[in-house]
N, C-alpha and C positions, 0 to 999 in steps of 0.2 A: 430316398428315405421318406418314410410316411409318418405328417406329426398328427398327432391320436391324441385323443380325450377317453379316457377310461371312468366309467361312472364306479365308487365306491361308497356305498351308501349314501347319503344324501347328498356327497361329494363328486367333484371330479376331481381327477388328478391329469397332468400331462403324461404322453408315451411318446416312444419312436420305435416301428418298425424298420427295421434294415434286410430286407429279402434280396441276397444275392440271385442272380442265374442260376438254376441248378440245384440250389439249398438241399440238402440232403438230411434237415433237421432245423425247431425251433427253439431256442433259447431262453425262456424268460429269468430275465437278467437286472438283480434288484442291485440298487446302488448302497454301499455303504453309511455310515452315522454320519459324517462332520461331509459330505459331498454330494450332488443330486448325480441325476443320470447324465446332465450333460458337460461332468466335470471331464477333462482331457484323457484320464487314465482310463475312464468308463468309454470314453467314445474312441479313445486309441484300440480297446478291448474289443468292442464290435465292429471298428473295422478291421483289425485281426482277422475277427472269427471269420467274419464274410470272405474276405478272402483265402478262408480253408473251406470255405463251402457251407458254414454255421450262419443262419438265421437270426437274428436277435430282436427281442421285443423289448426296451428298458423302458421304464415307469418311475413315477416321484411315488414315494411313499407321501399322506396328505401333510404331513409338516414340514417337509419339502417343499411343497407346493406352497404351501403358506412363506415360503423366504428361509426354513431351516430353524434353527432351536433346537432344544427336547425331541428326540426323537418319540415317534407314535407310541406309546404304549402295545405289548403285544397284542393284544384282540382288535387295534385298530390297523396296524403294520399287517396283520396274519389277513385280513380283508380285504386290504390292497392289494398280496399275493392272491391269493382267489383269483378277485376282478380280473387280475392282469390274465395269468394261467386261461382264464376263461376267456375272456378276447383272444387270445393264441390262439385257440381251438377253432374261434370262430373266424379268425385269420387265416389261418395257413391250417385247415382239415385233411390236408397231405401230407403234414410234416409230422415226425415222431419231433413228441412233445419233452424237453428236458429245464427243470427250472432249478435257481441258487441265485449267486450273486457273491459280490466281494462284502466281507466280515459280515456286517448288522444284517446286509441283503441275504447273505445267504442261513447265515442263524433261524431269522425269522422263517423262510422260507422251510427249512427244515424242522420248525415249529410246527409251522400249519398244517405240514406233511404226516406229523407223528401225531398231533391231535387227529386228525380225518383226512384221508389220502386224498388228493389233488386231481379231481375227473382230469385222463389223459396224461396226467406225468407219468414217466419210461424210466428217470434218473435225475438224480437230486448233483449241481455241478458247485463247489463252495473253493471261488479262491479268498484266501485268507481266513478260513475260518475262526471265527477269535473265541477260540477253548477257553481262554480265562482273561481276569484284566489284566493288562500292565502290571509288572511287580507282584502278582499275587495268581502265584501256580495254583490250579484246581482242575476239575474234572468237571463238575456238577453240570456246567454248561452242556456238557454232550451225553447227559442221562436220559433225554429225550432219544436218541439218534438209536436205540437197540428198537425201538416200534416202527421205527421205517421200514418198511418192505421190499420200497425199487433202490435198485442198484445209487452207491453214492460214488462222486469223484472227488478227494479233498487236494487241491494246490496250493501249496503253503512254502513261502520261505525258510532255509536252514536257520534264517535270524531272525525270523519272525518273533517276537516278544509278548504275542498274546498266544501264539500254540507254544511251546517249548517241544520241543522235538524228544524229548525223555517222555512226555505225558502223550503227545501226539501219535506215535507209533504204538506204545499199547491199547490205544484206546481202538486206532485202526483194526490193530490186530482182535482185539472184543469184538467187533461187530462182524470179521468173518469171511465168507468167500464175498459178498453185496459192496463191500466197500473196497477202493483203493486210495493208496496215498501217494502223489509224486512229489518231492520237494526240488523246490529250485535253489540252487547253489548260490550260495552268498547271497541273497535275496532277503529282505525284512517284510515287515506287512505289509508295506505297498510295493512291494516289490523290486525296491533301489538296493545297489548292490553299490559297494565300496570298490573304489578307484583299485586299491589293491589286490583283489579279487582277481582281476585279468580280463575282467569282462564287464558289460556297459546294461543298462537297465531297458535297452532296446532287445538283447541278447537271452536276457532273461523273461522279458515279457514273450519276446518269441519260445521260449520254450515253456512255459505253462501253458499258452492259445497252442501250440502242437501237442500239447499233451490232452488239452480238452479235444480237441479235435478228432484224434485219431481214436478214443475213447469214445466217444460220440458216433464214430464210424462202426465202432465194434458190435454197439449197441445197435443203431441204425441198424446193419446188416443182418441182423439176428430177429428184428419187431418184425411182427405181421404185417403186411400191407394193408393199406389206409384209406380212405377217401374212396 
């Protein structure tokens, strides 16, 4: 694993490259509000992917780096996306390029994406997307997401508490043949499933990383050759 300095305006923030053998695609991969990149769920996520053959680039958004708080304000979070996307490119110029992240990471990400497209993004990747807050069902979150252009993947828990699965599926369905939605059974936003579900939160993490994976593959198969 490669630890990296990304410059973000007058800033740097911390990165980690993780390039398996093989890599068949790169990942940039933003970490969620209340955790940095190298919280356990994030680094259990990319070595997931690597071992399906996904690449990953994670990055601090700059109030991360600072020790956490308030997250970035968007025009300062949407610039750390950039920075990062752009070191990818300048990383790995062989790899079809895919960027997102889990909840705030992937948001922002699909922010920056529907303001001005991301040189070299293929496909927009959002586990946990968080449609709305806690308690308070809405949509407005994903009024952005109809100006994206490249292909989305949404992974989301059946308990997820910031998509509601009532709100989640039509809005999929809005955006068309570009977007798909997998949801993971018994699953909440970070991904933990109840003891009485039948299944363990290892079970489930594996099946969102195969679902990004084989998507990933889809896509990969289909881009123009690179480099």
């Amino acid at each position: 694993m490669d630890q990296l300095k990304i410059k973000v305006g007058y800033e740097q923030v911390s990165a980690l490259l993780l390039r398996p053998p093989g890599a068949k695609a790169l990942y940039v991969f933003a970490h969620g509000a209340g955790v940095g990149m190298t919280h356990r769920a994030m680094a259990s996520n990319a070595e997931g992917l690597a071992e399906r053959g996904i690449a990953t680039l994670r990055f601090q958004f700059p109030y991360m780096e600072k020790g956490g708080g308030r997250p970035d304000p968007p025009k300062i979070a949407h610039a750390a996306v950039r920075a990062a996307a752009a070191e990818a490119v300048r990383l790995a110029p062989d790899l079809p390029l895919y960027a997102g992240g889990r909840s705030f990471g992937g948001r922002m990400t699909s922010q920056a994406q529907a303001e001005t497209p991301i040189p070299g993004v293929q496909g927009l990747i959002f586990l946990s997307f968080p449609l709305h807050p806690a308690g308070k069902p809405g949509v407005e979150r994903a009024d952005h997401l109809a100006r994206i252009e490249v292909p989305m993947l949404f992974v989301s828990g059946d308990r997820d508490a910031l998509a509601e699965i009532e709100l989640l599926r039509p809005m999929e369905a809005e955006l068309g043949e570009g977007a798909a939605l997998h949801l993971v059974r018994g699953a909440d936003h970070s991904f933990k499933v109840l003891a009485s579900s039948g299944r363990n939160g290892a079970e489930a993490e594996a099946e969102a990383l195969d679902t990004i994976a084989a998507w990933i593959s889809r896509g990969a198969a289909s881009s123009p050759a690179t480099g």
